[in-house]
C-alpha positions in Angstrom: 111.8 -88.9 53.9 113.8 -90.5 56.6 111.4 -93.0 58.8 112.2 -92.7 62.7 110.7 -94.6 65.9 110.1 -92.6 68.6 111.7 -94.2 71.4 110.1 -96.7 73.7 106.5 -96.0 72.5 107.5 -98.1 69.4 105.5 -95.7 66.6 107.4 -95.5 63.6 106.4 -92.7 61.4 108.0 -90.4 58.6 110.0 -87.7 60.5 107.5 -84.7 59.4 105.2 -83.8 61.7 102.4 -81.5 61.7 101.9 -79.0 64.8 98.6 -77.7 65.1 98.2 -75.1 67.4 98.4 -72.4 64.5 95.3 -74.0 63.1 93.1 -72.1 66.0 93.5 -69.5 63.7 92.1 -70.3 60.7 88.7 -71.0 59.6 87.1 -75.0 60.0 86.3 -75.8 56.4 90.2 -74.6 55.6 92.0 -76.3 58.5 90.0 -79.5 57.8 91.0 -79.2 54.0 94.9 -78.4 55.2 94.8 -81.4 57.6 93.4 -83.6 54.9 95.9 -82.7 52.7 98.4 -83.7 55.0 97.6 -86.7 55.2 96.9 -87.1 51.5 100.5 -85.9 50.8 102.3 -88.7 53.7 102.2 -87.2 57.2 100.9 -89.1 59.9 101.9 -87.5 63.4 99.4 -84.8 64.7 100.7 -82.8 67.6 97.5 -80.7 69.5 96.7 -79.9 72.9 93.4 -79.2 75.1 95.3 -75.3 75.2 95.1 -74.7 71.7 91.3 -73.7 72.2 89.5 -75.4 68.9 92.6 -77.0 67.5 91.3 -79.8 68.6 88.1 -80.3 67.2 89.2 -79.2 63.5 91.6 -82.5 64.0 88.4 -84.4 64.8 86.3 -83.0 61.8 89.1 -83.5 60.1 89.7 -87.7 60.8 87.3 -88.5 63.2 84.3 -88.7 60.3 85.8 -91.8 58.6 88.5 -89.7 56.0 91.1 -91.9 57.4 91.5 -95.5 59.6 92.2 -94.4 63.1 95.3 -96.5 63.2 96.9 -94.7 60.1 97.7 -91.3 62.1 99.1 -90.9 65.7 97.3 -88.5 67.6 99.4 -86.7 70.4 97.4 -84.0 73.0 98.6 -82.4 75.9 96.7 -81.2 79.6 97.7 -78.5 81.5 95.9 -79.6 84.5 97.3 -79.4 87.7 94.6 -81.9 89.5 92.9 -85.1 89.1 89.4 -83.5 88.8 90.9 -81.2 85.4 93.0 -84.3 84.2 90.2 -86.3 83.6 88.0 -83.4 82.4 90.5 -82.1 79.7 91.2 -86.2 78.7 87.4 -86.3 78.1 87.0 -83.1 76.4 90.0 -84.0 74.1 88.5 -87.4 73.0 85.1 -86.0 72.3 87.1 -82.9 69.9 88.5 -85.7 68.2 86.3 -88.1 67.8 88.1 -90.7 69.1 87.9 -93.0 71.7 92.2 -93.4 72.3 95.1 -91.0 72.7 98.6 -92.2 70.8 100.9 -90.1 73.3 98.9 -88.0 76.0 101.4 -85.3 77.7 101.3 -83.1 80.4 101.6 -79.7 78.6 104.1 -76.6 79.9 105.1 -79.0 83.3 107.3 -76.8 85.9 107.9 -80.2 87.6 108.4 -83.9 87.0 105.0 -85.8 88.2 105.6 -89.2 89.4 103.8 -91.8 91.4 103.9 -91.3 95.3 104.2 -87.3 94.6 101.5 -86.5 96.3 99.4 -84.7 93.4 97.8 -88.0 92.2 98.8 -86.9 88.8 100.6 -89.6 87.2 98.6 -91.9 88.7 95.7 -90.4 86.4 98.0 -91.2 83.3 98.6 -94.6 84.9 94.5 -95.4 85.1 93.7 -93.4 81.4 96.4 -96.5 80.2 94.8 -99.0 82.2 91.0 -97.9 80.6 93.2 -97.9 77.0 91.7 -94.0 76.6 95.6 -93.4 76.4 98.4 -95.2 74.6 101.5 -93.8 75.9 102.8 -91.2 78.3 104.7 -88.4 77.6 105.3 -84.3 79.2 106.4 -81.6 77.6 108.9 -78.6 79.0 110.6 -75.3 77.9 113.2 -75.9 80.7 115.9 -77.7 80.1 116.3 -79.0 83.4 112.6 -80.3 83.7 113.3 -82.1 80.5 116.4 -84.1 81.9 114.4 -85.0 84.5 111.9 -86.2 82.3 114.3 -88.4 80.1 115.8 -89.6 83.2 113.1 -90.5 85.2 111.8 -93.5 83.7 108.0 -93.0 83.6 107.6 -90.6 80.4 108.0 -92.4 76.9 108.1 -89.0 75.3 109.7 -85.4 75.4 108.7 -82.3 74.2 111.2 -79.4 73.9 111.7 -76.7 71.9 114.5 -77.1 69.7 116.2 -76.1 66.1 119.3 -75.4 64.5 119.6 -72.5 66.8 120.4 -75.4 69.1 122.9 -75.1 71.6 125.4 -77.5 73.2 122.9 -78.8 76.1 120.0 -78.6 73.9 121.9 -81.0 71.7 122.9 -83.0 74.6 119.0 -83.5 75.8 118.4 -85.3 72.7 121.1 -87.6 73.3 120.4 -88.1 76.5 116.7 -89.2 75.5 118.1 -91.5 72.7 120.4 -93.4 75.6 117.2 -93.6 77.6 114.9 -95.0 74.4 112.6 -91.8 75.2 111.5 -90.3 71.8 111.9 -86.7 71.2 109.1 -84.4 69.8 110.2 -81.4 69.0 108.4 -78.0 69.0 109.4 -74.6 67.7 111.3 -75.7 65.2 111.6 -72.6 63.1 112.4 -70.8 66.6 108.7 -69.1 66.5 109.8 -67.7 63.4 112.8 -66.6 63.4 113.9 -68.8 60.9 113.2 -68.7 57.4 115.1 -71.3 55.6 112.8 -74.9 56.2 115.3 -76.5 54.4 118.3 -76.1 56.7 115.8 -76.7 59.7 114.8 -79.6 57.6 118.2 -80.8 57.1 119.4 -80.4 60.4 116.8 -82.6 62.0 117.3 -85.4 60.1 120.5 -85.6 61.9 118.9 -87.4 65.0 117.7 -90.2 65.5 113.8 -91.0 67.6 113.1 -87.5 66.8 109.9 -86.0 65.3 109.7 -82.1 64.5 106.0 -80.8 64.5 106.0 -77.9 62.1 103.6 -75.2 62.9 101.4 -75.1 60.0 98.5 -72.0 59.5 98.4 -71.8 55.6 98.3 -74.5 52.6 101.5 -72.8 51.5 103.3 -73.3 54.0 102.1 -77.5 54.2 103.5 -77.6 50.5 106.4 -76.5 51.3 107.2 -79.7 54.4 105.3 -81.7 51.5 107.8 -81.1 49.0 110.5 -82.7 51.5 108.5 -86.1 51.6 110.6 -87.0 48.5 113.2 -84.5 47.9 114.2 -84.7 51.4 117.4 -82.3 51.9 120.4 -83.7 53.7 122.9 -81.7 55.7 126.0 -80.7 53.7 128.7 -78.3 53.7 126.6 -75.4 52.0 123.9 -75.7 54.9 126.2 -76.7 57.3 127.9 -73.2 56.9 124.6 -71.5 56.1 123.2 -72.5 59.9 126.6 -71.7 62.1 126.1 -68.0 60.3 123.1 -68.2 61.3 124.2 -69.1 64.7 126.9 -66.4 64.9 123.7 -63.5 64.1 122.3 -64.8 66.9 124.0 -65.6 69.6 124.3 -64.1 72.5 120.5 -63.6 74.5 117.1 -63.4 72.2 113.9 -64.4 73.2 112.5 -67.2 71.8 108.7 -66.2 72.2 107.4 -69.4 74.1 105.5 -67.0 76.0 106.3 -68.3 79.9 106.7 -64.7 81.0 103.0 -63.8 80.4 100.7 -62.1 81.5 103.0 -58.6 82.1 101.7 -56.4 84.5 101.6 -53.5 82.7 100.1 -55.8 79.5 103.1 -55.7 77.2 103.1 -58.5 75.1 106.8 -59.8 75.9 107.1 -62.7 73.6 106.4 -60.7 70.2 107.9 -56.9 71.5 111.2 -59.0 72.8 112.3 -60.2 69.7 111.0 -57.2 67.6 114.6 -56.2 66.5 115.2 -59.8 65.2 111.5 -60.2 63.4 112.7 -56.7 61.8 116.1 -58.0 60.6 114.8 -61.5 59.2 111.3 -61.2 58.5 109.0 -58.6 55.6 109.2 -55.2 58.2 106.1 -53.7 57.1 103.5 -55.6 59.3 105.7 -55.0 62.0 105.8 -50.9 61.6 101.6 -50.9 61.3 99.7 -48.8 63.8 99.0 -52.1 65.8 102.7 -53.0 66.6 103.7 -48.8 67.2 101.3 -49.0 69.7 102.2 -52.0 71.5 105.9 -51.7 71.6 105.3 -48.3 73.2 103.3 -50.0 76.4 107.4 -51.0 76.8 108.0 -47.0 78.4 105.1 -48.5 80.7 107.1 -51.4 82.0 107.6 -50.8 86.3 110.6 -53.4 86.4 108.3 -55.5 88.7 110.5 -58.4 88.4 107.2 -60.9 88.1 108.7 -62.0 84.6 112.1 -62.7 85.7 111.3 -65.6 87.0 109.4 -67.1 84.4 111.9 -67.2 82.1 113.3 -70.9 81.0 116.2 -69.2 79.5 116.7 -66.6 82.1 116.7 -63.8 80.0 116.9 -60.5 81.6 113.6 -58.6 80.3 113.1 -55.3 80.9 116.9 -54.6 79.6 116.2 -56.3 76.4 112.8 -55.0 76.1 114.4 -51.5 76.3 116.4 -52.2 73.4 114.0 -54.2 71.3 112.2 -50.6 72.0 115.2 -48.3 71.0 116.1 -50.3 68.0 112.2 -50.2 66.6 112.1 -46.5 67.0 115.6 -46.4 65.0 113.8 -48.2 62.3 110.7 -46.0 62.3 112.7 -43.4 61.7 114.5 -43.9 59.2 118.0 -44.3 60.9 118.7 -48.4 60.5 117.6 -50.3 57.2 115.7 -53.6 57.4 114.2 -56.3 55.0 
């Protein structure tokens, strides 16, 4: 497994990281046991965030109860806080879930702007003083606009990035990461499997071990799917001409506009959930259909006839999708499978 340093903050770490926001979902005793193994098997970079409602604390039961040193794994967390007052509440509540009295990378989670000193907000200056009191080791933000994440790796005053990215990549996606290698800012990258749209881990494996100062965090919910990245540790795959042709199919299926399912349009007005029912037709094509055609999912794709074209998600979107139009046809193409008329997996 290819080693990497991730920019400016110096850590060096195997490029296989774990992301643990899917770990809300699972029982303690079984995240702690998956977390554990983690470790056991050679990861060492833990991505959370004070969002990610107990993900937190199964990290701290996890290694803050003397399993490992604290210097053997890097911690990263995130705040969503837009003021002083929920900075430093969120940076307390984080240390106290886990059990620890520093932060390796503390970022400002989902920003819609580029804090900096002088800003007026008093934001930054909180990262500056959590350094200062060494509750924080480095600074870093994380973005789903591309734009927000320039500014980031231009800007000087974050050591880290956080951006969704995979082999679904495009050109200025691509371009970000070079631009945050010329600026020594590491790159951690989220969504990796393109919230599940892809399937093959070793492609997405093999194409980030194309960059340098880069760090995916895998999403991990099940001990299956952790034996799986384990398995890379030493049989790490490498990009070739078999995978290299495997991804730019992949590419050619799905270009053109998708939803990637961060989420940013929610909540709808009418309470469709827009980042699972606007990529319906793709989960359909790529992923096991039946859990998608249960009772459950009938019923929420038809709160799409509900939609009022209010417009409120438009401008949510990082990618600018256009929403209601593609909800319509996620809806059309759903009904085509229920009945009968279009085959899927």
């Amino acid at each position: 497994m290819k080693k990497i340093t991730l920019g400016k903050t110096g850590i060096t770490v195997v490029q296989n990281g774990f992301g643990a926001l899917p770990l809300q979902r699972v029982p303690m005793d079984e995240a702690v046991r998956i977390l554990r193994k983690a470790y056991d098997g050679g990861m060492r970079f833990f991505d959370t965030a004070r969002a990610y409602s107990d993900s937190e604390e199964k990290l701290g039961e996890a290694f803050g109860t003397g399993y490992v040193k604290r210097e053997d794994i890097i911690i990263t967390t995130k705040t969503t806080a837009a003021t002083p007052e929920g900075f430093w509440k969120d940076l307390e509540t984080s240390l106290n879930n886990l059990k620890t009295d520093y932060i390796d990378v503390y970022q400002f989670h989902l920003m819609n702007r580029c804090f900096r000193p002088g800003d007026g907000t008093g934001m930054y200056e909180c990262m500056q003083e959590a350094f200062k009191q060494g509750k924080i080791r480095h600074i870093g933000g994380t973005a789903h606009k591309i734009g927000i994440a320039r500014e980031l790796a231009e800007s000087g005053l974050y050591e880290t990035v956080q951006y969704p990215i995979s082999y679904l990549a495009d050109e200025q996606e691509e371009d970000l990461i070079k631009l945050c290698n010329s600026n020594n800012v590491g790159v951690i990258c989220m969504k990796g499997l393109a919230g599940g749209l892809i399937t093959d881990s070793r492609a997405a494996m093999a194409y980030m071990g194309q960059f340098d100062g880069l760090i995916p965090i895998w999403g991990i919910q099940r001990e299956e799917e952790l034996d799986e990245w384990l398995s890379y540790m030493d049989d790490t795959p490498k990009m070739d001409e078999e995978i290299r042709a495997f991804i730019e199919k992949e590419r050619d299926d799905l270009k053109g506009e998708f939803c990637r399912g961060c989420g940013y349009c929610m909540p709808c007005t009418v309470g469709i959930q827009i980042n699972q029912c606007n990529r319906m037709s793709l989960m359909l094509r790529r992923a096991p259909s039946a859990g998608w055609l249960n009772e459950h999912w009938q019923d929420e794709m038809k709160k799409i006839e509900d939609c009022i074209n209010c417009g409120k998600c438009l401008p949510k979107c990082p990618y600018e999708l256009n929403i209601p139009e593609l909800l319509k046809k996620n809806l059309e193409d759903y009904r085509e499978v229920l009945a009968g008329n279009r085959k899927v997996q």
